[in-house]
N, C-alpha and C positions, 0 to 999 in steps of 0.2 A: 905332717904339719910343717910350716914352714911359716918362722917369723922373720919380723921385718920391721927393723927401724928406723925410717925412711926421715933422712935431715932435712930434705928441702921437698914440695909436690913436686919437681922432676924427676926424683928418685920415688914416688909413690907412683907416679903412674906408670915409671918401669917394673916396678914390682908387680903393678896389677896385671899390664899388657903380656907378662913371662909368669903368670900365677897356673896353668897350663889348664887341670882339670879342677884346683883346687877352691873353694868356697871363699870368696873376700871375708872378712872379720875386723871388724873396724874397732879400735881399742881408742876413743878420744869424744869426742864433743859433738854437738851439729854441724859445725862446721866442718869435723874430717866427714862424718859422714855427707855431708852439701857437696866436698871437693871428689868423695867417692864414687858417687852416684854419676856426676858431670864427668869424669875420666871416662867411667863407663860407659854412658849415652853416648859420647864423643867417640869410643872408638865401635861404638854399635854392640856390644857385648853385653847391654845394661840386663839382657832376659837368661841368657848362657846360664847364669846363676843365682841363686839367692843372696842378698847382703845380709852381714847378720852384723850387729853392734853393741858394743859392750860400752858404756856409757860413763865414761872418766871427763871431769871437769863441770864447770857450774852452767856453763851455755848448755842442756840437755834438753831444754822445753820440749823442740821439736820432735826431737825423738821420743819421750813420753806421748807427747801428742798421736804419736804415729803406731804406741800400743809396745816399744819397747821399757822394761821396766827401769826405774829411777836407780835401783839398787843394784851394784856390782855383783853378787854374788847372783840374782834374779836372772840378770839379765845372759849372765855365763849360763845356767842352766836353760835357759832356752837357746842358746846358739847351741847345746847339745842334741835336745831334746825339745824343739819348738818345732811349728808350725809355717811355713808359706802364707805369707798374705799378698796378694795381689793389689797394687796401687797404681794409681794414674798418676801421670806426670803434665804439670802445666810448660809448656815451650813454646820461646819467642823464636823472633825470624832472625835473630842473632845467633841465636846458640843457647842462650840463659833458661835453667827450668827452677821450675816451683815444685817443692817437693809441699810443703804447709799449705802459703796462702801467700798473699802478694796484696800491698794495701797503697795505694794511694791518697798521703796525706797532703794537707794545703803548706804554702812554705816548703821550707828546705828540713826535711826531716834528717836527726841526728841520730850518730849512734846507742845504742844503748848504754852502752860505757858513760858516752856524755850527757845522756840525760840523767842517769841516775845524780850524776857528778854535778850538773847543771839545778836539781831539783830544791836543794837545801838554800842553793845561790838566792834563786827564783823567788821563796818563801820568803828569806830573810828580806830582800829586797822589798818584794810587797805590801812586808808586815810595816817597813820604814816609810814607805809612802803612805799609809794607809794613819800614820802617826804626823807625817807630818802636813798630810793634805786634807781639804774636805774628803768627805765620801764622794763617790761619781753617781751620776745622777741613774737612775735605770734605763738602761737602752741604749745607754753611751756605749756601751762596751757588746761591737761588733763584730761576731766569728768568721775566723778567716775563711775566704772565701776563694776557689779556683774554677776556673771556665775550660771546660773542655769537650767533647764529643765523645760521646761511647757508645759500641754498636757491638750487640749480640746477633753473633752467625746474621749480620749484615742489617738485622732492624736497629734501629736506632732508636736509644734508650734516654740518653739526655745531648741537648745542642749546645753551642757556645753561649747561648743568650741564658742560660740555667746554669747560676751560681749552684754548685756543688760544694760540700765539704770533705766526705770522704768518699772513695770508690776501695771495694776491698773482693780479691775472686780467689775462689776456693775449689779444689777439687771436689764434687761431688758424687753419689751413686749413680752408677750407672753408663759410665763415662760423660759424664757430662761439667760445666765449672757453674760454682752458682755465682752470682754476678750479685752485689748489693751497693747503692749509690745513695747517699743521705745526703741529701740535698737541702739547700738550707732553712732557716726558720721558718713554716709556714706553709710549705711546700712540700708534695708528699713522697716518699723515698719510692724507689724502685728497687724489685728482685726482679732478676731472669734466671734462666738456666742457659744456655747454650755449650756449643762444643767451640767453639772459636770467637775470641772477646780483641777488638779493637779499640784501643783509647787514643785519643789525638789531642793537641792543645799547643800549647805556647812554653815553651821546655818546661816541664816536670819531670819530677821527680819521683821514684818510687822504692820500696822495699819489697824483697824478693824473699823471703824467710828472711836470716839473718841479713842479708848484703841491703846496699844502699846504694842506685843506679838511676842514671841520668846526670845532667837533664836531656831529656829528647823531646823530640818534637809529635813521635806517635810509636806505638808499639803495639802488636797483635801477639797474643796466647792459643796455643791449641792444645786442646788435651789430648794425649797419647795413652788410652783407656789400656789398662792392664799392663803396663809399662817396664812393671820392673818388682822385684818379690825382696819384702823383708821379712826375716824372721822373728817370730813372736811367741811369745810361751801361747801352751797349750790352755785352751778352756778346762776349766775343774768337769769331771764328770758331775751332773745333776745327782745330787742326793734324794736316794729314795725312803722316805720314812716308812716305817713297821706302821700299819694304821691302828689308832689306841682302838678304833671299836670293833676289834677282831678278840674271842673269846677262847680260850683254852678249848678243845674237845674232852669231854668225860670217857674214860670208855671204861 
């Protein structure tokens, strides 16, 4: 075993690149584990081995999402003693992967940081207008709305002239991403499946798991089915009960 205190990601991805035969073990958040995964894909090594992660700090979602446990001590006993799972990876023609999901909201979406920060602001503010204006009438208050093109493995799902509100793609079974586009009031949503998702528009904006990129003008996903193995605690074996309507033998 070999640790590793790594001050800056220049010094983590020299640790990973000279790790020789040994098992990466990520001791930090989604985001070490986001920067982990990305070293790896980058230097082609992401299959060579299992990642396994031990989950310190409050950004964990993703990793719970992904079947490792929220608990320190949980998640240690599966990097001993867990299982391979095999996951797909979403990647752009940049370099960028999706290890979650990837959502396309309308506006300029902010950190999480900021919006928690942002949310109490928002209230108190609305609660003041709301005190010192009429009410707004119904219908006045229109959801924001973005225009863009989206095209699964090359069919075309929605056009520029189809206000959209959100686009969100996700890894799904079988190597494939599932596509969902809710479109606005009135107007019926779309799901796909396909293996490669192209959005285009007028700069947008999107979030990537944790990160927050753009604006761009178009950007294409393709899933890399089986991509990369994290470690996960074991399933409980199934309990078998004694059945009650089983009877003594006399003898």
């Amino acid at each position: 075993m070999k640790i590793v205190f790594p001050e800056s990601a220049e010094e983590a991805e020299r640790a990973l690149a000279h790790r020789g035969r040994r098992h990466p073990v990520v001791l930090g958040d989604d985001q070490a584990l986001l920067r982990t995964v990305r070293s790896l894909h980058r230097d082609r090594t992401l299959h060579d081995a299992p990642v396994s992660l031990v989950p310190i700090g409050p950004r964990s979602r993703l990793a719970r999402a992904l079947g490792v446990p929220g608990d320190v001590p949980a998640a240690a006993r599966a990097v001993l003693d867990g299982v391979q799972r095999e996951l797909d990876l979403l990647v752009d023609e940049s370099g960028g992967i999706v290890l979650g999901a990837l959502s396309i909201p309308c506006g300029s979406p902010v950190s999480q940081t900021a919006a928690h920060w942002w949310t109490p602001v928002e209230k108190t503010a609305r609660s003041l207008v709301r005190t010192l204006t009429a009410p707004i009438p119904a219908g006045g208050h229109q959801p924001p709305r973005q225009r863009l093109r989206v095209e699964a493995d090359g069919v075309l799902l929605v056009d520029l002239d189809q206000p959209v509100q959100e686009i969100s793609v996700r890894p799904a079974p079988a190597g494939f991403a599932e596509v969902y586009v809710r479109r606005t009031e009135g107007a019926s949503h779309v799901r796909a499946r396909a293996r490669t998702v192209t959005v285009s528009g007028r700069d947008f904006r999107y979030r990537a798991d944790w990160a927050i990129t753009g604006p761009v003008r178009t950007r294409t996903w393709t899933v890399e089915p089986a991509a990369w193995r994290l470690t996960v605690p074991r399933r409980p074996e199934p309990h078998q009960p004694t059945s009650s309507s089983s009877t003594p033998r006399m003898t």
